[in-house]
N, C-alpha and C positions, 0 to 999 in steps of 0.2 A: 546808723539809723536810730532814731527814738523811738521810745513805746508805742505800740499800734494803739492806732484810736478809731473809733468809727467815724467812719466818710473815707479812710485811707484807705489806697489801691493797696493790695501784698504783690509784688515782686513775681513773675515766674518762675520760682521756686523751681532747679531740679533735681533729683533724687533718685533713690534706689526701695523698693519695695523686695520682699523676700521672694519676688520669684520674676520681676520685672527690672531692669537697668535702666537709668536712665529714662525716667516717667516725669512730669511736670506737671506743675499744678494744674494750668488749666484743662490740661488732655484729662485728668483725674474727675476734674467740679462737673467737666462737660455737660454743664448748662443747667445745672442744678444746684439748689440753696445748700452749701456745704457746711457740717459743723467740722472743725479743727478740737483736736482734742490731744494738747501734749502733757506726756506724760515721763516716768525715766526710763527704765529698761525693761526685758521681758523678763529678766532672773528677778525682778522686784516684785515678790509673791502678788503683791497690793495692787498695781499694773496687773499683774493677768488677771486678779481675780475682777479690775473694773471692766478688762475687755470681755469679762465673762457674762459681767452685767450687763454692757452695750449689747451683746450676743444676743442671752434669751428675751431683751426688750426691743432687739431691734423692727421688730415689725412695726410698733410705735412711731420708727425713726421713717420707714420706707412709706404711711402713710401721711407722709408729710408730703413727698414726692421730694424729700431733699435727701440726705446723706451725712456722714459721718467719716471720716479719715481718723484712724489715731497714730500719733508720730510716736516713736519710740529714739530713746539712744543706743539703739543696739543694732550690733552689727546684719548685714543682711542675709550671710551666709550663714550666721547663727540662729536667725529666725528663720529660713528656710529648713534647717535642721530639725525645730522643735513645733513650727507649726505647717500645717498640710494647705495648700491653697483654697481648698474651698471650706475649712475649719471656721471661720468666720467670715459674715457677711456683708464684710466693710471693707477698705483700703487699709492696711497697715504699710505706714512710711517707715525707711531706717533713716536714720541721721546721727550715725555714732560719732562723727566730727563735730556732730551741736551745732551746725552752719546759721540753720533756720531757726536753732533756740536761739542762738547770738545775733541773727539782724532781725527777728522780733523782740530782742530784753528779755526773752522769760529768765528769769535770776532764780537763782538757788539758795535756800535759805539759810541763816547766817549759823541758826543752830539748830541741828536735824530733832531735837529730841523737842525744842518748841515749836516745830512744826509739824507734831503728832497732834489732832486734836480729837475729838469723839468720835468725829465723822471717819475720821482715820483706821481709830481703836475699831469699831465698830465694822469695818471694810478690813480690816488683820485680824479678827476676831472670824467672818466670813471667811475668809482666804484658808484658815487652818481649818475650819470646818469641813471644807471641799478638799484636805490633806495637799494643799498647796504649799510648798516650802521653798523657801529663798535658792533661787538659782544663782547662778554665775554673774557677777560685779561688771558693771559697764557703764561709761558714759558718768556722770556727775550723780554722787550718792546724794548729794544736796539738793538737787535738782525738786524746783516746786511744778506743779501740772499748770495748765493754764488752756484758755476755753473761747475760741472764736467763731465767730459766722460769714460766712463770705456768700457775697450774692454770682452769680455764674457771670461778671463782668470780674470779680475778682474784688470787689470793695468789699469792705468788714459793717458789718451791720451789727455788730455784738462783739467783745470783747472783756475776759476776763482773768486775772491776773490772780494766781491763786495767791492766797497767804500763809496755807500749810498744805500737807498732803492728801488733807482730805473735803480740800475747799475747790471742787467740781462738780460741774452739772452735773446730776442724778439724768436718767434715761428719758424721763419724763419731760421734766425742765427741758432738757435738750429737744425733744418734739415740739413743745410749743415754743421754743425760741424758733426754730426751721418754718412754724406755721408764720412767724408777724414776718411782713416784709418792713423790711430796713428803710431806713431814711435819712435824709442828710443831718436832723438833730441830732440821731442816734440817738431816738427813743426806741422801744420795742411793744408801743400800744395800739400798732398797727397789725 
């Protein structure tokens, strides 16, 4: 499969959540404007500390009337272990085989230390703040985040392809991207 583009259907995805088997995307979007938000693993201080930021902004995300998923490469058993199911107020997916990172292309970048950028420093400058420290290695150390929208038919209305690890939608951003509906130019000034 090639890179997702907006007007493209995603696939029925199925997968594993830390406390669910065997879930699929659409049983998950169920009829709502979904953001996708992948990311590497849950030991990646930088990952918890964004899922911490989707947390206390989520309110933002729910008066959209849409939602948010973040995928992770980490095992399920292992995110069962470290986080409690009603811990956060979003779907978190495992994909520690990379299935859905590999037939969306999100790539991994070619040198981890040029794909630190401010946005980055500045998100691992927070993380150690909140005495967050690097867990347990999983899934692709390489691994860039990358940031989609899908309307409740399953088509991508948004699409983005990070180029370091700290090139993701902020809380906000992601609210008003859930506010414009989508369309087949794949603008978002609706």
């Amino acid at each position: 499969m090639a890179k997702i583009k907006v007007g493209d259907k995603l696939e029925n995805f199925v997968f594993d959540t830390p406390y669910k088997r065997g879930m699929d995307l659409a049983s998950i979007v169920d009829g709502k404007r979904t953001g996708l938000l992948f990311s590497r693993y849950y030991g990646c201080s930088l990952c918890r500390y964004e899922m911490i930021l989707l947390k206390e902004g989520y309110d933002k995300i729910k008066a959209t009337g849409g939602q948010v998923v973040f995928v992770l490469q980490s095992d399920p058993d292992l995110l069962a272990r470290n986080v409690t199911e009603k811990e956060y107020p979003f779907w978190i997916v495992a994909d520690p085989e990379q299935k859905i990172y590999k037939a969306l292309e999100i790539e991994g970048a070619e040198d981890l230390k040029n794909a630190i950028d401010e946005k980055a420093l500045k998100k691992i400058q927070g993380a150690k703040k909140l005495g967050l420290a690097h867990g347990e290695y999983e899934g692709n150390e390489q691994q860039l985040p990358a940031a989609f929208v899908i309307e409740p038919d399953l088509t991508v209305s948004y699409v983005h392809y990070a180029k370091t690890l700290g090139d993701t939608p902020e809380v906000e951003e992601f609210a008003e991207l859930l506010k414009k509906e989508g369309c087949c130019c794949g603008c978002t000034c609706h």
